[in-house]
DOLO-474714 format. One record per residue: residue number from 0; residue in three letters; chain; z, x, y of N, C-alpha, C, O in turn. Coordinates in Angstrom, 2 decimals, padded with zeros to 5 digits. Example, Ala and Ser with C-alpha at 12.3 -4.5 7.8 and 13.67 -1.06 7.14 Angstrom:
BEGIN
0, ALA, A, 007.80, 013.19, -005.69, 007.80, 012.30, -004.50, 007.80, 013.20, -003.30, 008.46, 014.24, -003.32
1, SER, A, 007.08, 012.85, -002.25, 007.14, 013.67, -001.06, 007.87, 012.90, 000.03, 008.04, 013.41, 001.14
This chain:
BEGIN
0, UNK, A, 000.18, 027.22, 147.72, -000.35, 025.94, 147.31, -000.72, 025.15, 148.57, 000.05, 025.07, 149.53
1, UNK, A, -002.20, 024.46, 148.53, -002.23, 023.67, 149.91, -001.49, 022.74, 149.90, -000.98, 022.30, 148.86
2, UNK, A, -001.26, 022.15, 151.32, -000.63, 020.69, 151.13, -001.58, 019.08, 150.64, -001.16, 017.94, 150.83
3, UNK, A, -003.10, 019.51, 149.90, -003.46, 018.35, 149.29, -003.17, 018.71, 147.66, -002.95, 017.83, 146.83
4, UNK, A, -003.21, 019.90, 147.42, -002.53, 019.84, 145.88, -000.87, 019.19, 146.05, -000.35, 018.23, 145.47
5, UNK, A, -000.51, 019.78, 146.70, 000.94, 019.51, 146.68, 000.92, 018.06, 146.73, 001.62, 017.71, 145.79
6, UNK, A, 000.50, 017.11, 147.29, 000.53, 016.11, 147.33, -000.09, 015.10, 146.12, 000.48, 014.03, 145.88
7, UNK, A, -001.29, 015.51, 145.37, -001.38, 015.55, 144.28, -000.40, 015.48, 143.14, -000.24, 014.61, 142.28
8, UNK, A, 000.24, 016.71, 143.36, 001.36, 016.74, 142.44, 002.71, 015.89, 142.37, 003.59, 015.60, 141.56
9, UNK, A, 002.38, 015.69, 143.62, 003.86, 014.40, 144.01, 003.26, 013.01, 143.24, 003.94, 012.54, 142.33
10, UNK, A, 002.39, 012.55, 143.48, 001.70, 011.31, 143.04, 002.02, 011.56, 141.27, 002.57, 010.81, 140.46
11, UNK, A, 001.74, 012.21, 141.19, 001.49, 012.61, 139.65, 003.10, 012.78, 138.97, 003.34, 012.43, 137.81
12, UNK, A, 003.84, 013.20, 139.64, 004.73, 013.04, 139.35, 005.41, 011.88, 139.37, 005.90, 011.43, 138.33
13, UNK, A, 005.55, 011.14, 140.78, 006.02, 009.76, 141.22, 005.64, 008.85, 140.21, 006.46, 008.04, 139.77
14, UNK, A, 004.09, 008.91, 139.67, 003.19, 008.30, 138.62, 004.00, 007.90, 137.28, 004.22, 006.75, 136.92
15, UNK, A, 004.51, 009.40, 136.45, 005.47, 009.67, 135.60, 007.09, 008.81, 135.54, 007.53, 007.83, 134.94
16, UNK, A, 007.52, 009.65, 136.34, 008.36, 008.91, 136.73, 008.63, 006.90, 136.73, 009.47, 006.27, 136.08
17, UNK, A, 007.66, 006.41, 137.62, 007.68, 005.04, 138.09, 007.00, 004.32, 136.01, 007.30, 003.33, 135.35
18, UNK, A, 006.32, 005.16, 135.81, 006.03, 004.90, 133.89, 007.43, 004.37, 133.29, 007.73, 003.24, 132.90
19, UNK, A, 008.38, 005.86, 133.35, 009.25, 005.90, 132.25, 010.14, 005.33, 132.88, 011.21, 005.34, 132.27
20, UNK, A, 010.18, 004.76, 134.01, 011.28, 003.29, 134.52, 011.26, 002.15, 134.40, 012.13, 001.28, 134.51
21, UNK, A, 009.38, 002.12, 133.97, 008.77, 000.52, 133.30, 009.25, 000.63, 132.33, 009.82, -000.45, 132.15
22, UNK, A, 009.49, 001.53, 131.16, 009.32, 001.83, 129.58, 010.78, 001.21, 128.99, 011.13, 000.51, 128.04
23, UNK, A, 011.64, 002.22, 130.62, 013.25, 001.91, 130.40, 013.57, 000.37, 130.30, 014.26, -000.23, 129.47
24, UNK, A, 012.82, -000.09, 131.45, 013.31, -001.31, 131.86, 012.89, -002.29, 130.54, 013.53, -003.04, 129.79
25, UNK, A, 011.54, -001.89, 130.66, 011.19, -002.88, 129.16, 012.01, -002.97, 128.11, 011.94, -004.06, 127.54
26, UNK, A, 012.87, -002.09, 127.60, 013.33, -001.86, 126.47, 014.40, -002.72, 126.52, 014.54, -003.53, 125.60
27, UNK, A, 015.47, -002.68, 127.77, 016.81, -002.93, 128.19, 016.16, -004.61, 128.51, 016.93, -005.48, 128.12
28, UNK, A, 014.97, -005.08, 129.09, 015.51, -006.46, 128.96, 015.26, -007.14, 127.75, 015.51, -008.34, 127.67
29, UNK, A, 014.63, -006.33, 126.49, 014.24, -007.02, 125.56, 015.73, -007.17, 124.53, 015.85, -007.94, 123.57
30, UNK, A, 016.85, -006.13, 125.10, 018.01, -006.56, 124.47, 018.77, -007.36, 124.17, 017.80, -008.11, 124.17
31, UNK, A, 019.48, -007.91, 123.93, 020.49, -009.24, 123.92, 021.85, -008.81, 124.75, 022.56, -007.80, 124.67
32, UNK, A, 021.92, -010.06, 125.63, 023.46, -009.72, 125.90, 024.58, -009.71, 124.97, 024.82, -010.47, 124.04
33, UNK, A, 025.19, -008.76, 125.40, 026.55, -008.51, 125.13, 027.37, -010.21, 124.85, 027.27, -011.08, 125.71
34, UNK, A, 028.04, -010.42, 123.70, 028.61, -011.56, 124.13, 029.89, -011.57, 124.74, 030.47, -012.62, 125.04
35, UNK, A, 030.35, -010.44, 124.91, 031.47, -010.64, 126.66, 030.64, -010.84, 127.87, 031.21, -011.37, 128.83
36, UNK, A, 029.75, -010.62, 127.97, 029.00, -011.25, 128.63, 028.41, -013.34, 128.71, 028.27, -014.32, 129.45
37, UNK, A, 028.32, -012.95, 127.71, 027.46, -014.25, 127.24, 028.52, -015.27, 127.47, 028.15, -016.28, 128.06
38, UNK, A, 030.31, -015.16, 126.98, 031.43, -015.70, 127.16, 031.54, -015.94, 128.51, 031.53, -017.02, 129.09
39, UNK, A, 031.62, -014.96, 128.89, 031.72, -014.69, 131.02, 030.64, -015.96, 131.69, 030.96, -016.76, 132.58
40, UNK, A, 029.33, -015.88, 131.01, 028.66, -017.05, 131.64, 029.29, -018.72, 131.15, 029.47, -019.64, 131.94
41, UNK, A, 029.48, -018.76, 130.06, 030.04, -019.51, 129.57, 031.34, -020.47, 130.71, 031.32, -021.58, 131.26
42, UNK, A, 032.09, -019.64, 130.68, 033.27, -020.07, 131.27, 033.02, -020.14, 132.82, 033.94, -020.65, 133.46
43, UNK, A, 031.83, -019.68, 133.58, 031.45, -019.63, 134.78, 030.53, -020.71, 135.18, 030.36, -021.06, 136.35
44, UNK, A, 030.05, -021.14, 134.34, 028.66, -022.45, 134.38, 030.22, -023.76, 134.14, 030.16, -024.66, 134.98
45, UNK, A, 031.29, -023.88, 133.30, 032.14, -024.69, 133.10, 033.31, -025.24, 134.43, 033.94, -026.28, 134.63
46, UNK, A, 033.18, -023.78, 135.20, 034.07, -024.32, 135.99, 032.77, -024.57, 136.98, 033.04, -025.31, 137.92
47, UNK, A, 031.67, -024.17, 136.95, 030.51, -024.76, 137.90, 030.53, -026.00, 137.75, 030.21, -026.73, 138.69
48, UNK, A, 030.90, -026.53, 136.52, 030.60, -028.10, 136.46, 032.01, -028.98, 136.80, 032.17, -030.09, 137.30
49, UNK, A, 032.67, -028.27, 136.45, 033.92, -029.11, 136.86, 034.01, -028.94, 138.68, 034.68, -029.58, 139.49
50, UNK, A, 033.26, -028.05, 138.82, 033.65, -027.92, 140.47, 032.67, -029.41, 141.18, 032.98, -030.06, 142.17
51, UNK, A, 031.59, -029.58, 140.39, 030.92, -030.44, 140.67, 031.31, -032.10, 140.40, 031.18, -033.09, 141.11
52, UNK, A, 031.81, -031.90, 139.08, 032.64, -033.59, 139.12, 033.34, -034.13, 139.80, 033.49, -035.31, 140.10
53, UNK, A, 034.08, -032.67, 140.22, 035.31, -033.45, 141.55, 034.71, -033.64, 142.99, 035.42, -033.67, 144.00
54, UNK, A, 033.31, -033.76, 143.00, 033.20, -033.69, 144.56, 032.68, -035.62, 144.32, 032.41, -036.32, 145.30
């Protein structure tokens, strides 16, 4: 195989690849958080604010 097919084939692959990581990603941020999650922010924005009253 020369090295401009070969290189070809890398693109084409990389191509594939870099697709089905958009496809992934799309899917996963259209999810909802978890609400142990959602709790976790919760209680983290609260002591954000209390950290702020006392100054």
């Amino acid at each position: 195989m020369m090295a401009a097919d070969k290189e070809k084939g890398s693109d084409r692959v990389a191509a594939i690849i870099d697709q089905n990581l958009k496809l992934v990603y799309s899917d996963l941020v259209q999810e909802d958080l978890p609400d142990r999650f959602k709790d976790l922010l919760a209680v983290l924005k609260a002591q954000e604010a209390e950290e702020k009253s006392k100054k």
